[in-house]
C-alpha positions as CSV (number, residue, x, y, z in Angstrom):
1,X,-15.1,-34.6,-3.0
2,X,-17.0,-32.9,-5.5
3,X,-15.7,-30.7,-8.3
4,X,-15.7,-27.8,-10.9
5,X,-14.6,-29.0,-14.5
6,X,-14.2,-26.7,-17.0
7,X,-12.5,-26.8,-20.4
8,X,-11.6,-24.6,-23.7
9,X,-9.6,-25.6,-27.0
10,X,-7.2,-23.4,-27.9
11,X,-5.2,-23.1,-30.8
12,X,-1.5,-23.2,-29.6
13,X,0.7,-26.5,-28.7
14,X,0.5,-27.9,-25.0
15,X,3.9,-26.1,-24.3
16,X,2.5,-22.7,-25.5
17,X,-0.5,-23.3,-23.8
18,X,1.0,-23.5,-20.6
19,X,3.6,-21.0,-20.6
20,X,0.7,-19.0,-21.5
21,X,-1.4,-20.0,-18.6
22,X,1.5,-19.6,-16.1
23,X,4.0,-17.0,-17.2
24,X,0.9,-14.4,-18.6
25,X,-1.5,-15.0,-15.9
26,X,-1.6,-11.5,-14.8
27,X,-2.6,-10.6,-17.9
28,X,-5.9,-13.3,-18.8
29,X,-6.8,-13.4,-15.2
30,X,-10.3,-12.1,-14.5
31,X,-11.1,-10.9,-11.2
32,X,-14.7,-12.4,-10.3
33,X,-16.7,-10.0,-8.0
34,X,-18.0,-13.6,-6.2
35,X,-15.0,-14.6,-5.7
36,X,-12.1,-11.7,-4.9
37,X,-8.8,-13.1,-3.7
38,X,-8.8,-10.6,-0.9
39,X,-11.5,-7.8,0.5
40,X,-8.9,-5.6,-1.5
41,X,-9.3,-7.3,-4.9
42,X,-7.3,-9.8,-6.9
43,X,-4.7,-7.8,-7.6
44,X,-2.1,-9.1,-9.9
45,X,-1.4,-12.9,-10.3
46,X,1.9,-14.7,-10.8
47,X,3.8,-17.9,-10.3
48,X,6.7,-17.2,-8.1
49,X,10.0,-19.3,-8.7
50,X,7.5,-22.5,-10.0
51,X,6.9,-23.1,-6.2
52,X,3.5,-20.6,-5.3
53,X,0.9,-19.0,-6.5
54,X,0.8,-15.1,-5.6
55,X,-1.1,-11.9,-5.8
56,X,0.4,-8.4,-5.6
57,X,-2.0,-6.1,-4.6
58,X,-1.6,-2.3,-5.4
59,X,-0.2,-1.4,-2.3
60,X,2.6,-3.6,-2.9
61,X,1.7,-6.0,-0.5
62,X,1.8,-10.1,-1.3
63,X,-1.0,-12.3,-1.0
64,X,0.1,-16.5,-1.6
65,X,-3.0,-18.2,-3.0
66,X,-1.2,-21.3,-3.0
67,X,1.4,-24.0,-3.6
68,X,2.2,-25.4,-6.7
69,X,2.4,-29.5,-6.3
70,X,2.8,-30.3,-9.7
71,X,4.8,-28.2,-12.6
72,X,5.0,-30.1,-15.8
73,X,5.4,-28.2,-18.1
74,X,2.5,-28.7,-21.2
75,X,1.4,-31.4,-19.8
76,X,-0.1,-30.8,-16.1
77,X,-0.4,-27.8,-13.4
78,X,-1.3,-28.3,-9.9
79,X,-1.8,-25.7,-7.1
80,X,-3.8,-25.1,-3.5
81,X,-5.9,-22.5,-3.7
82,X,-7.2,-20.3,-1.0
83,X,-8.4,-16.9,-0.3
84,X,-7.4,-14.3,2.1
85,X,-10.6,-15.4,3.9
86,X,-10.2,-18.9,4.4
87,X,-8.7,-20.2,7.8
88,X,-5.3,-22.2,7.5
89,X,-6.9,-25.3,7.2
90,X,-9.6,-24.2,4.6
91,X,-7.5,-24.5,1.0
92,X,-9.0,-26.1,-2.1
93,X,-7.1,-27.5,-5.3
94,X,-7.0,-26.6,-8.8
95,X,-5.2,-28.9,-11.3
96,X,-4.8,-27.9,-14.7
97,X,-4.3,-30.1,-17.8
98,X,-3.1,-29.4,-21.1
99,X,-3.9,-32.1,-23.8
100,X,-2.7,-31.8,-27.7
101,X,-6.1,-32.1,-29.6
102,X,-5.0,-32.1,-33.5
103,X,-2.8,-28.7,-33.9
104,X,-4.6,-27.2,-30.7
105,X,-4.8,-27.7,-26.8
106,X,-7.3,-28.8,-24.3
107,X,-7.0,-26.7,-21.1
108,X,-9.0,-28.6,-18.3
109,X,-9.3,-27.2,-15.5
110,X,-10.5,-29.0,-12.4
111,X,-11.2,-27.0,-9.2
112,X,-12.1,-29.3,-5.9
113,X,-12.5,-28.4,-2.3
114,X,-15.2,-26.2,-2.7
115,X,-17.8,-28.8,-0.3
116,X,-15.3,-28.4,2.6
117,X,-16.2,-24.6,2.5
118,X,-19.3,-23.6,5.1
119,X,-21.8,-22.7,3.1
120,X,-21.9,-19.7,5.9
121,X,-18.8,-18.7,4.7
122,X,-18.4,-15.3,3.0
123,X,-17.0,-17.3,-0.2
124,X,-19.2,-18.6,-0.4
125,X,-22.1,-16.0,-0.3
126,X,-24.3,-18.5,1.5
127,X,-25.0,-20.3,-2.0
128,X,-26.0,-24.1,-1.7
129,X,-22.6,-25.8,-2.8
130,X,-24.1,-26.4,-6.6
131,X,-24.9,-22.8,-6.8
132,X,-21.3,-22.1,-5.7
133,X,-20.0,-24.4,-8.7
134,X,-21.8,-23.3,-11.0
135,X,-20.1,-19.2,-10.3
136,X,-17.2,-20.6,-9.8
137,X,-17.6,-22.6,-13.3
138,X,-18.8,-19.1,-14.8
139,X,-15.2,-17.5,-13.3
140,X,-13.0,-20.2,-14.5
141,X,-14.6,-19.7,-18.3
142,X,-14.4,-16.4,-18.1
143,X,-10.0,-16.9,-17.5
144,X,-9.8,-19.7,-20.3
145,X,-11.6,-17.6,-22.6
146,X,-9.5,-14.4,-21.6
147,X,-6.8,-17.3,-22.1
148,X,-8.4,-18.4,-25.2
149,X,-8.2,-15.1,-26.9
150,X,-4.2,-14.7,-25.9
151,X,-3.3,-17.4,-27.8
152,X,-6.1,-16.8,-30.9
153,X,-4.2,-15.2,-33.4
154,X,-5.5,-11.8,-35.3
């Protein structure tokens, strides 16, 4: 199964880091045109009870992007991912570590799934599955830097 790594230093401990990654989501999350969560948008993310992954769009309404299979706190964060477009049995899986590096953190995210995805599929924009990584890499840089700049201070 091939994968999308991606990875930022930010200065913050591990715990910080992820309580920042999971409690402030909604607030570093950036929507990516190529990849919307639903054909309404993203919406606004959030972990729900340390058990799924949600969206709440603006008409109130409640997307689950996935389950959380891991929960440990500043050390490791494991979900299924899925959009509103995927069938039941399309779901991908992001795991997120967070490594002390000195006085800062290592955020690595690693997103997998992505080859069992038609390339047909409107995810997938009918990119070539590198093409698709590599936006999906792009996305995913975009949040850790949004992240990044959370936990930066001024």
């Amino acid at each position: 199964m091939s994968a999308v790594l991606v990875a930022v230093r930010v200065p913050a401990t591990p715990d910080e880091t992820f309580d920042a990654f999971t409690d402030d989501i909604g607030l570093w999350w950036c929507p990516s045109a190529l990849f919307q969560l639903t054909p309404r948008g993203d919406g606004t993310l959030s972990f729900e009870n340390r058990e799924r992954l949600i969206t709440t769009l603006a008409n109130g309404k409640v997307f689950e992007i996935g389950r959380v299979t891991a929960w440990e706190r500043g050390a490791r964060l494991a979900f299924t991912w899925r959009q509103a477009t995927f069938t039941p049995d399309q779901i991908t899986s992001v795991e997120v570590t967070f490594r002390a590096v000195g006085e800062d953190t290592r955020v690595t995210v690693t997103h997998r799934g992505w080859d069992s995805i038609p390339q047909e599929h409107v995810a997938r924009h009918g990119f070539p599955l590198q093409a698709t990584q590599g936006h999906l890499a792009n996305a995913w840089r975009d949040g850790l830097a949004a992240l990044a700049a959370r936990l930066t201070p001024r």
